[in-house]
C-alpha positions as CSV (number, residue, x, y, z in Angstrom):
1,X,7.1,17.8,-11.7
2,X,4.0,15.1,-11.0
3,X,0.6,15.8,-10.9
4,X,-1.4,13.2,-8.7
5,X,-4.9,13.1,-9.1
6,X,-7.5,10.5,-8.3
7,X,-7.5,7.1,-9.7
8,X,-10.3,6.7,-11.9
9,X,-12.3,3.8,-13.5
10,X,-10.6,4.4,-17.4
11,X,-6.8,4.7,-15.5
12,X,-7.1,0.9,-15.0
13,X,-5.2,0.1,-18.1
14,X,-2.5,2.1,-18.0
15,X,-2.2,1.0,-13.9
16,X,-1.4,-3.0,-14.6
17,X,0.7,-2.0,-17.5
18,X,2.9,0.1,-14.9
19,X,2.5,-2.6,-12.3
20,X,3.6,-5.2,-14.9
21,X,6.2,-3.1,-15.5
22,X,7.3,-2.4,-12.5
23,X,7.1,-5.8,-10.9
24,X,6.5,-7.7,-13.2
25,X,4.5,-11.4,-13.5
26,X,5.9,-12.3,-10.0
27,X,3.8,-9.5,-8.3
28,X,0.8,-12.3,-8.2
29,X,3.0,-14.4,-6.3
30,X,3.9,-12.6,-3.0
31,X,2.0,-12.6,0.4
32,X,0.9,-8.9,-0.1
33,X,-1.5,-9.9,-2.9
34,X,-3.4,-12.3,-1.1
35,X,-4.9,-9.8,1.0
36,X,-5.7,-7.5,-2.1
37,X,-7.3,-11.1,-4.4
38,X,-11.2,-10.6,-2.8
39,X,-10.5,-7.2,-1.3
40,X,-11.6,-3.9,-2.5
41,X,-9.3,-0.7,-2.1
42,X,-10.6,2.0,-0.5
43,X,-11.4,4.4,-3.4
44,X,-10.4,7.6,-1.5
45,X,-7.3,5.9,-1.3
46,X,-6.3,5.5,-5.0
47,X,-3.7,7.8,-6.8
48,X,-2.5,8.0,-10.2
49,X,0.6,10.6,-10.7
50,X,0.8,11.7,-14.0
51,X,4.1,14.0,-15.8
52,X,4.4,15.7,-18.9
53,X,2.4,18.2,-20.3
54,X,-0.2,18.3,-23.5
55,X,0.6,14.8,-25.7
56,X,3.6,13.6,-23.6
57,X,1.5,14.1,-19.9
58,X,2.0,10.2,-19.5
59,X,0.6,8.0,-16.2
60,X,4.1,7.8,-14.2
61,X,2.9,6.3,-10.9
62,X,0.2,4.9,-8.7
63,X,-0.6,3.7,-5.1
64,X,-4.0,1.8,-3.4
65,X,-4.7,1.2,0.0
66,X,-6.1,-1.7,0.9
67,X,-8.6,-2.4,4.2
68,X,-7.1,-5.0,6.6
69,X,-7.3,-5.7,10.2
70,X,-3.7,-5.8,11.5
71,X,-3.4,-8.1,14.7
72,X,-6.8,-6.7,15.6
73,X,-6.4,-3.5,14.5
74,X,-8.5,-2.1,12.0
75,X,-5.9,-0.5,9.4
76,X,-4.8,-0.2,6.2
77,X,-2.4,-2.0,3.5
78,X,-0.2,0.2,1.5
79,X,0.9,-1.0,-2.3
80,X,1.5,-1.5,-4.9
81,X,3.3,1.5,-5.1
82,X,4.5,1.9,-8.6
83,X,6.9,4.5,-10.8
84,X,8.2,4.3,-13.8
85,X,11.5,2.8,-13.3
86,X,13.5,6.0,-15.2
87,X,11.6,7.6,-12.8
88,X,12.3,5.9,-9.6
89,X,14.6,8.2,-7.3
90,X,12.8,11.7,-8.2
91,X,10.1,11.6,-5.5
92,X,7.0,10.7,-7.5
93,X,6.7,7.1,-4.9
94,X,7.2,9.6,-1.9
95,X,4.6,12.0,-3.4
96,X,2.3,9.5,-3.7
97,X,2.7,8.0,0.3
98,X,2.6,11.3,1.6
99,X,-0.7,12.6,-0.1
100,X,-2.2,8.8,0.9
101,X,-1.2,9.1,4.1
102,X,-2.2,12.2,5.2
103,X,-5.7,11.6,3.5
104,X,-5.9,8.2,5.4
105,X,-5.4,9.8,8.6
106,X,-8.0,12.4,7.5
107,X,-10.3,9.7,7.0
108,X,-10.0,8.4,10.4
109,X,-7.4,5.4,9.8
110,X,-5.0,5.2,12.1
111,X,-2.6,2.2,11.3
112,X,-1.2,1.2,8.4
113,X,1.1,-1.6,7.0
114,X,3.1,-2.8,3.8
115,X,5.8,-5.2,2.3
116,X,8.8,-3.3,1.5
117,X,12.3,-1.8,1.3
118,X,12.6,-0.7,4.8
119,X,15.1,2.3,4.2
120,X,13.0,3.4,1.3
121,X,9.7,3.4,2.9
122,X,11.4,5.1,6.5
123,X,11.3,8.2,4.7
124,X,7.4,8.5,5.7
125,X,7.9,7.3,9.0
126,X,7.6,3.4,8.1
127,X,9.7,1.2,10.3
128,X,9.6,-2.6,11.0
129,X,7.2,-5.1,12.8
130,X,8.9,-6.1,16.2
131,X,9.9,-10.0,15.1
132,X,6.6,-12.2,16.0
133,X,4.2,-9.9,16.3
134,X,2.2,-10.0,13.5
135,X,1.8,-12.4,10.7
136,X,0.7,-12.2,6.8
137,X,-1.2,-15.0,4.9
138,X,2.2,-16.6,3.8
139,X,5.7,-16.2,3.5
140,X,7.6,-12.5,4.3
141,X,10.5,-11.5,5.1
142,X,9.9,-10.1,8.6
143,X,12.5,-7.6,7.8
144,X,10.4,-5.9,4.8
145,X,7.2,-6.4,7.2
146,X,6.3,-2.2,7.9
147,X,3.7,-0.3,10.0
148,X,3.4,3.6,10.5
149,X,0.9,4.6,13.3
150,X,-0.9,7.5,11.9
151,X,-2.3,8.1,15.3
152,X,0.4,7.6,18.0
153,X,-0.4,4.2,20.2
154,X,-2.4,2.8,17.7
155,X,0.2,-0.1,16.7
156,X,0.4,-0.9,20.5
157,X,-2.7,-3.4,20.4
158,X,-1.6,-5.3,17.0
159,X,-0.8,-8.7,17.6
160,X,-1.2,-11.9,15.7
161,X,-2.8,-12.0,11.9
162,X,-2.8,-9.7,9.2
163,X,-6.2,-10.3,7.3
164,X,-9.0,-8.5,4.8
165,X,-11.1,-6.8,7.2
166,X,-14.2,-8.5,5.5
167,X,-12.6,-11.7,6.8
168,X,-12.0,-10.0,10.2
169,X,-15.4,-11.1,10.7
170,X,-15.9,-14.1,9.7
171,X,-15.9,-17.3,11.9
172,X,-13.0,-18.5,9.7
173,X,-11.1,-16.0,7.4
174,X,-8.9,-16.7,4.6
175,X,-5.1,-18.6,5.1
């Protein structure tokens, strides 16, 4: 029912008008986005699903991963993760996570995180951050605060802030 393929450079458009759409002007607002503002995502990591066939194939959904360093860790962000909301409950979001997922894990990453619905996103094996132990550039809802080890053990050195890994490096990253 979706095709996913590879985001590419012209899919841009029709991304932020399913993002806008999806989450509207607020999504510039919330924690997750300040690790994506000066960040790159990891172009491996980008999908576009697409349904319909011939002149109705439309752009349905779409996912980025984002590089971080997770209390140490190097790691990924997931999201957005967007579907067109007459779409949302038929898979294409799942889709999306597992192809990303497995592919990051193919690539070597071994840790990953994201801001979300936690009985939603437990259906890839995302479950929450023990309270405290790590921290996102603002204000979160520890409850919605996620991680999936894509290698088993890897969550069990992550502890303190979540930051771009370019800022990982720096003497004195991004707040």
């Amino acid at each position: 029912m979706f095709e996913i393929e590879a985001e590419r450079p012209e899919h841009g458009p029709a991304i932020e008008a399913l993002l806008d759409l999806s989450f509207g002007p607020g999504r510039y607002a919330k924690a997750a986005q300040r690790l994506r503002e000066g960040n790159t995502a990891v172009p491996e990591l980008c999908y576009v699903a697409f349904a319909g066939e011939g002149a109705e194939r439309r752009m349905v959904g779409a996912l980025s991963f984002w590089p971080v360093v997770i209390g140490g860790v190097p790691g990924l962000m997931l999201g957005p993760l967007a579907v067109e909301p007459q779409l949302r409950g038929k898979g294409c979001g799942i889709r999306l996570m597992e192809k990303g997922l497995a592919d990051a894990k193919k690539l070597g990453y071994r840790l990953v995180i994201l801001v979300g619905d936690a009985p939603y996103y437990a259906r890839v094996g995302f479950g929450p951050v023990p309270p405290g132990r790590l921290t996102m550039p603002g204000p979160v809802d520890p409850a919605r605060l996620l991680y999936r080890e894509l290698d088993i053990g890897a969550f069990g050195q992550a502890k303190g802030p979540i930051v771009k890994a370019r800022d990982a490096a720096s003497p004195h990253p991004e707040r």
